[in-house]
C-alpha positions in Angstrom: 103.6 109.6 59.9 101.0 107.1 60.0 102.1 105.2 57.0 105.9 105.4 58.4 105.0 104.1 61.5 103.3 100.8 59.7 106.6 98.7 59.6 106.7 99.4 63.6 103.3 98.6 64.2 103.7 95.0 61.9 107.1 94.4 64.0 105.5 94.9 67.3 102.4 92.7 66.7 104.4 89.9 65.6 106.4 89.7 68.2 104.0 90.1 70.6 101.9 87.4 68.9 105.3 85.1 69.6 106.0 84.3 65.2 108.9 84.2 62.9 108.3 85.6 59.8 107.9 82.0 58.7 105.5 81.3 60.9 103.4 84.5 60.2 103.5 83.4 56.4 102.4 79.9 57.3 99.5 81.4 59.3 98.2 83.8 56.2 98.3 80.3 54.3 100.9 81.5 51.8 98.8 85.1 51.0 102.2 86.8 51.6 105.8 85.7 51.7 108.5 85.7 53.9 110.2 88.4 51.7 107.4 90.4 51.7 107.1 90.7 55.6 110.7 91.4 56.0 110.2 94.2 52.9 107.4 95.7 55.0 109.1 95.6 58.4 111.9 97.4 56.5 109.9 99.9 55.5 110.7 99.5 52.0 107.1 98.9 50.8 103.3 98.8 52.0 101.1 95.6 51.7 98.4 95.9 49.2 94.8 96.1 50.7 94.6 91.5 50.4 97.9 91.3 51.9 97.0 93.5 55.0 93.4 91.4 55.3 95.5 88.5 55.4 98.4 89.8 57.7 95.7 91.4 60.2 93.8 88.0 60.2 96.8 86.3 61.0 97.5 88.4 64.2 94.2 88.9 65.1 93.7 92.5 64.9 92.1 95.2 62.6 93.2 96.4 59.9 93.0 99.9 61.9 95.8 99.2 63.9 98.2 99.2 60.9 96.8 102.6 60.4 96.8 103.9 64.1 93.5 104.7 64.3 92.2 101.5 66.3 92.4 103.3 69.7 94.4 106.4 70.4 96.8 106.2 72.8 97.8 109.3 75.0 101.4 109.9 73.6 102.5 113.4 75.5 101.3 111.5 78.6 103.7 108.9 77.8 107.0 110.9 77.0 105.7 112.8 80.3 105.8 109.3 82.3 109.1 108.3 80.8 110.8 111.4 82.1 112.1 112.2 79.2 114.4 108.9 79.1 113.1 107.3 75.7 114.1 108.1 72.4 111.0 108.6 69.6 111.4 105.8 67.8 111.2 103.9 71.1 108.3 106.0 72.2 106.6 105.1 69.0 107.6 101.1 69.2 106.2 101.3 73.0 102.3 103.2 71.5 102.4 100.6 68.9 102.6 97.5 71.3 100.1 99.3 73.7 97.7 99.4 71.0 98.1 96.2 70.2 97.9 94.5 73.4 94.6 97.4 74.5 93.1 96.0 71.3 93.5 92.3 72.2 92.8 92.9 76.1 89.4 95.0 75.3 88.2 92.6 72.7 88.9 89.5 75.1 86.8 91.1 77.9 84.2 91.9 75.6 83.9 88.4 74.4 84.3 87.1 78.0 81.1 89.2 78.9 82.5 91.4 81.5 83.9 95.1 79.8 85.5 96.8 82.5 84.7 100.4 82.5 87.3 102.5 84.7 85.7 105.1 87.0 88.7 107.5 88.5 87.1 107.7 92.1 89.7 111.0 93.1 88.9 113.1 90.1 90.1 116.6 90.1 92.0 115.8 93.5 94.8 118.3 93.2 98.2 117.2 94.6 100.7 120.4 95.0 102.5 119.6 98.5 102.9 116.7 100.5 100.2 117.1 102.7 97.7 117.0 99.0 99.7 113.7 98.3 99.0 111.9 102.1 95.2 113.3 101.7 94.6 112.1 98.1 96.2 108.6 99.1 93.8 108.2 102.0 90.8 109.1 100.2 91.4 106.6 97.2 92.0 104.0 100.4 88.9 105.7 101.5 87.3 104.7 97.9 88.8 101.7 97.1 87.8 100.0 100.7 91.6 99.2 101.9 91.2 100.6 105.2 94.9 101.3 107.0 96.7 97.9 106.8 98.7 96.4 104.4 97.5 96.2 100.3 98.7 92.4 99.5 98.6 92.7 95.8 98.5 96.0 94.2 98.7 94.7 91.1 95.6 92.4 92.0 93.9 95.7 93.0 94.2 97.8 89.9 93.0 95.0 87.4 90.2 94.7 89.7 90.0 98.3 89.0 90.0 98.5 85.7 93.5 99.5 85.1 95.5 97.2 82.3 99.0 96.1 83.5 101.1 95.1 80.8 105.0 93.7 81.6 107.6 95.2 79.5 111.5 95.4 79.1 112.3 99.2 79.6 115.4 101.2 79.7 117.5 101.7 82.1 116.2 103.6 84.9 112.7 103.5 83.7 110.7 101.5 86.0 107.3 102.3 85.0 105.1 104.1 82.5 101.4 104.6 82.2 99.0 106.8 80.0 95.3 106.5 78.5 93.6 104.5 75.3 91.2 106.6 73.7 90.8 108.8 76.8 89.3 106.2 79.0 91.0 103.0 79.5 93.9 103.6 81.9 97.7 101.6 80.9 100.4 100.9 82.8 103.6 99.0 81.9 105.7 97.7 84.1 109.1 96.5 83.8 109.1 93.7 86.1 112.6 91.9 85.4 113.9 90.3 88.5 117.3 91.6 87.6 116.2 95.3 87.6 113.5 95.2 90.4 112.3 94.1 93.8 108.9 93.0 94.6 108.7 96.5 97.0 110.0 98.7 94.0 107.6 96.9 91.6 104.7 97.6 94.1 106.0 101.7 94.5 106.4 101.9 90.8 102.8 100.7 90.4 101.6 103.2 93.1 103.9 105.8 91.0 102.1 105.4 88.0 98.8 105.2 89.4 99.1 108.7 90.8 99.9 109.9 87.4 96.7 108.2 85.9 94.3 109.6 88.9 95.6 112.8 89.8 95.7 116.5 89.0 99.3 118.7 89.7 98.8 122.1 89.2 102.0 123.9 87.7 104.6 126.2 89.9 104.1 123.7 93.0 106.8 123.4 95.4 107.2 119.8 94.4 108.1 118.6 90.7 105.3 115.9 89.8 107.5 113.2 90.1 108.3 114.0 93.7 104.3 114.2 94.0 103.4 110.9 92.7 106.5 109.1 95.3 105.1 110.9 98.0 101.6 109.4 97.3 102.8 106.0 96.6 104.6 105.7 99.9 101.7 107.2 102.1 99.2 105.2 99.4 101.6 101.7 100.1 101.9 103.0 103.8 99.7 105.7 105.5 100.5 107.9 107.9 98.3 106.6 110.4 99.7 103.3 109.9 103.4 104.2 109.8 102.5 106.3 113.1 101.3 103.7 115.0 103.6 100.8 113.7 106.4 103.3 115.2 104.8 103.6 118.5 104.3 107.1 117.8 105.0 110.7 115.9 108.5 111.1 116.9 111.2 108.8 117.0 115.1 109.6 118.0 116.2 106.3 115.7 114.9 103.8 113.5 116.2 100.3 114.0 116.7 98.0 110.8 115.1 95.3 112.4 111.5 97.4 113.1 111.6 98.3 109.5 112.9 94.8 107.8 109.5 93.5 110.0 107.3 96.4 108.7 108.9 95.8 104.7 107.5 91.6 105.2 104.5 92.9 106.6 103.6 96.2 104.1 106.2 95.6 101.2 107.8 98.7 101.3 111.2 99.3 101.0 113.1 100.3 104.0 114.2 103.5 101.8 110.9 104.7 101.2 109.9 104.1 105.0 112.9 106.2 106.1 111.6 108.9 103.3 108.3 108.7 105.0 109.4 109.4 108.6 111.1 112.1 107.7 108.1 113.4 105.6 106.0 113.8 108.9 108.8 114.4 110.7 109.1 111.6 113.2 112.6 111.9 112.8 115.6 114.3 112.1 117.1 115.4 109.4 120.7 114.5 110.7 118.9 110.7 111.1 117.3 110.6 107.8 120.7 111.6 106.5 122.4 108.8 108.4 120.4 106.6 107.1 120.9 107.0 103.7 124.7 108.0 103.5 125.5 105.4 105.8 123.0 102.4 105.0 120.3 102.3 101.8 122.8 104.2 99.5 125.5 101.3 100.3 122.7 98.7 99.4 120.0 100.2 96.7 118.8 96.7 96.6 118.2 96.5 99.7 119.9 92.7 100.0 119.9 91.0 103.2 117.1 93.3 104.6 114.0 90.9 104.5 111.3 90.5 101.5 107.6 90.8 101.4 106.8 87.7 102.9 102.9 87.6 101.9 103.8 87.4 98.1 107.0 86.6 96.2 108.0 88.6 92.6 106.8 86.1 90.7 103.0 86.2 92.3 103.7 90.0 92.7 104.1 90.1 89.3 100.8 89.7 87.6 100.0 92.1 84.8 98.7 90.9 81.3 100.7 88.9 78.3 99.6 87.7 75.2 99.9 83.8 75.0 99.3 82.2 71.5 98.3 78.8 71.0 99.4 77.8 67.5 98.4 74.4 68.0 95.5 74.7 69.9 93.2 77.2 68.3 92.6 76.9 64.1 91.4 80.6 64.5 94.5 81.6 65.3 93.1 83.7 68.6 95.3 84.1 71.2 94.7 83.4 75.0 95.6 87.0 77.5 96.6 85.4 80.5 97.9 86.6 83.5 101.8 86.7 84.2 103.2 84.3 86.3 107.3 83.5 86.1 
């Protein structure tokens, strides 16, 4: 499997790198040619061992990456965070450019003299019900020092963290995937395309995921773990205490647009997943949660027209990590990780 995969694995890193075939084979100084490269993406042969020196020089990465055993990424906890949506071959494309960029990401800290090591703060929290989900998104508030109020960058927060963000195209209804590099260096990718997204479902998606990297969920619960990690990203996004007093209170007959369009600029949370929450602690009825989304969010996923998160827009929102190369710039051929900003 390992020498099938190496025609994915040379594919990805090119293109992550940003090069044509021609301009890989200009950057191994002729060592290979441009047939070669396309005969090795095809699958249809294997570099000998002075081709791959020279191919892996030219992208800036072992030679153990071709052979998958650079850093081991946590594949069964990526087909779990997919859902089930992606196809192998895309599953296997997706490890292969998450090795890649981990490789590149780790070695740039390294050589920037600050290795982040991740420390889960809620290990072994168990989340089987909603009232596990509220407690375990207090207590990494508690952790992390966010207090109550709003988290203005939760991208910021989890590269602070120690968690590596990397932006992604995914398919259709994914939004978010995360899983582990050699059992300690938490990933998440993010599909950030403005087309697909909001700024408030980029920042729940993040939350999603984060609840899959830091938490435990017991089998046979009452709640399927995907319904777990939404409940702790709206109460992690948006406690309970907060949501409470923001509302003037546990129970509420109605909910007025305008209250929550002020509280989605202010929190950046959708007004669906406030609605969710209220009816969660049950500050409201079930025939008004109903109401809400028959008559209103279902009639408007995107929630046009119905404010924006006013303390960031998407493209400061969306941060995460890319690879930047700098052909001209660098004889080494190293590229620059930078953060994302379009």
């Amino acid at each position: 499997m390992i020498n099938e995969s190496f025609s994915i694995r040379l594919r990805e890193a090119r293109q992550m790198m940003g090069l044509s075939m021609d301009k890989l084979v200009e950057r191994t100084n002729g060592a290979i040619t441009k047939q070669s490269i396309s005969r090795y993406e095809k699958g249809i042969m294997r570099p000998k061992r002075d081709a791959l020196q020279a191919i892996a020089k030219a992208l800036n990465i072992s030679e153990e990456y071709f052979e998958g055993t650079n850093l081991k990424i946590d594949m069964p906890m990526l087909r779990t965070t997919s859902n089930g949506k992606l196809s192998e071959d895309e599953l296997q494309a997706l490890e292969a450019k998450l090795s890649f960029w981990a490789e590149q990401y780790l070695t740039k800290e390294k050589e920037a003299g600050f290795p982040t090591r991740f420390k889960n703060p809620v290990k072994g929290t168990k989340v089987s019900t909603l009232e596990d989900a509220i407690h375990a998104a207090d207590l990494l508030r508690e952790k992390w020092h966010c207090g109550d109020g709003p988290i203005a960058s939760i991208l910021r927060l989890l590269e602070r963290k120690g968690i590596m963000i990397l932006a992604a195209t995914l398919p259709d209804y994914v939004f978010g995937m995360s899983t582990w590099a050699d059992k300690k260096h938490p990933l998440m990718v993010l599909d950030m395309r403005q087309k697909k997204t909001t700024v408030e479902r980029l920042r729940f998606t993040a939350a999603h995921e984060l609840a899959h990297l830091l938490l435990a969920f017991p089998v046979n619960a009452e709640l399927d773990i995907e319904k777990r990690c939404n409940k702790f990203a709206g109460f992690f996004l948006f406690t309970r205490q907060a949501l409470i007093e923001e509302m003037g209170g546990e129970k509420r007959d109605v909910l007025t647009l305008e209250e929550m369009i002020d509280l989605r600029e202010v929190y950046g949370i959708s007004i669906a997943a406030q609605v969710h929450a209220a009816w969660d602690i049950r500050m409201i009825s079930r025939e008004h949660y109903d109401w809400w989304f028959d008559e209103k969010i279902k009639k408007n996923r995107l929630e046009v027209g119905w404010g924006e998160y006013i303390f960031l827009r998407l493209s400061e929102e969306r941060r995460g990590w890319k690879l930047e190369q700098e052909n001209d710039k660098n004889e080494n051929g190293r590229i620059n990780i930078t953060y994302i900003s379009r």
